[in-house]
N, C-alpha and C positions, 0 to 999 in steps of 0.2 A: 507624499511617499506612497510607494504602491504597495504591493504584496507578494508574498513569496510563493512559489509553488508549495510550500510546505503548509501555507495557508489554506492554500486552494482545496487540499488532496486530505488534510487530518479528517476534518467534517465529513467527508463523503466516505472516509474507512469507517469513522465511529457509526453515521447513520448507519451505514449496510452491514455491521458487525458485532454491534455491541450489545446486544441481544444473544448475539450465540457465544463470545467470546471479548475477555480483556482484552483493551487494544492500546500497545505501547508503542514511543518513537525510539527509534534506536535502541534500547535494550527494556530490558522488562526487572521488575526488582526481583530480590533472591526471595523473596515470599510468596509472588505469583502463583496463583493455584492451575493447570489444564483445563481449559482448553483457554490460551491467549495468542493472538497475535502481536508478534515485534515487525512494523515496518522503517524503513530507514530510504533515503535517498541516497541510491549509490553514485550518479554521474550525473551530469544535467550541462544541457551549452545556456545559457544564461538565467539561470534557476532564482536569482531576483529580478520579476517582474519589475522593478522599480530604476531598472536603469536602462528603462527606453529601447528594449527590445518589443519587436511587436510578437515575436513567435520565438520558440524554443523549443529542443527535447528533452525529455525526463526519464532519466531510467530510475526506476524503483524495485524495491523486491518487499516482501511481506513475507516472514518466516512462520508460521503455522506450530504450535508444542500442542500435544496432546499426550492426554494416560493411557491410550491404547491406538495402535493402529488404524483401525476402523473408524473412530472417531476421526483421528488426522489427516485420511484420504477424504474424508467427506466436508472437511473444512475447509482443507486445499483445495478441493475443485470447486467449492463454493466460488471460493478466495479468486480464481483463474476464472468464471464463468462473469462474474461480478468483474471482473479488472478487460475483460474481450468486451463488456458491453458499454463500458465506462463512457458517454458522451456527452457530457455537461458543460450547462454553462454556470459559472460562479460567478457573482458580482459582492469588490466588498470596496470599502474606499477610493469611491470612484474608476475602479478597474474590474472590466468583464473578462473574463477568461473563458475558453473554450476548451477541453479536454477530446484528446481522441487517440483511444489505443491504437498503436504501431504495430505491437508485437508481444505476445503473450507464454510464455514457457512455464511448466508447472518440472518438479521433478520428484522422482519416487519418497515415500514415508523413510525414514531410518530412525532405530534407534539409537540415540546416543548415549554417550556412558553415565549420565544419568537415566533414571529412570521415565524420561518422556520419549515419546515419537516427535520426530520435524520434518515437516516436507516445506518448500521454498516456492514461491512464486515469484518470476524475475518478470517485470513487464516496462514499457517503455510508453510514455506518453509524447505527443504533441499536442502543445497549447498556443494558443493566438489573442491576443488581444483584441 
């Protein structure tokens, strides 16, 4: 059995992040303290490596919470400068993958009606076998 792109993609958020910020998949718990990131896989054309595709795309997004503004513009662009240079290879139960950013959008801080700032990075991968 192979591996998922969600395999592929947690490790390389935790290594490049988890130093400056919590890093959760798809939601983050109501106790989270700022600065964390929530990333989620939004779309994918055959997003299980394990059924015999040799390539595929991935769109992802990684939503950015911060206590202040300035703190969240400078995580966000971390977040967006880290996902442009993203070109790795992963190997893990006998499957090598190959990562390579498509296309990269970041968008402005807001604050929402709680008290954190979120800015979003939407990016799209291609992977190969």
């Amino acid at each position: 059995m192979g591996i998922s792109i969600e395999q592929v993609i947690m490790p390389e958020i935790k290594t490049a992040f988890s130093t400056s910020a919590a890093v959760y998949y798809e939601a983050a718990p109501s106790t989270a303290k700022p600065p964390f990131l929530v990333w989620s896989l939004v779309d994918s054309i055959n997003d299980g490596l394990e059924l015999g595709s040799r390539s595929g795309i991935a769109r992802l997004q990684i939503d950015v919470y911060s206590g202040n503004e300035f703190q969240g513009a400078s995580l966000r662009n971390s977040v967006a400068r880290w996902a442009e240079s993203l070109v790795k290879t992963s190997t893990g139960t006998g499957t090598s993958v190959r990562l390579f950013p498509d296309s990269v959008s970041e968008r402005s801080i807001r604050k929402g009606d709680d008290p954190l700032y979120r800015g979003v990075v939407d990016f799209t991968l291609t992977w190969r076998e």
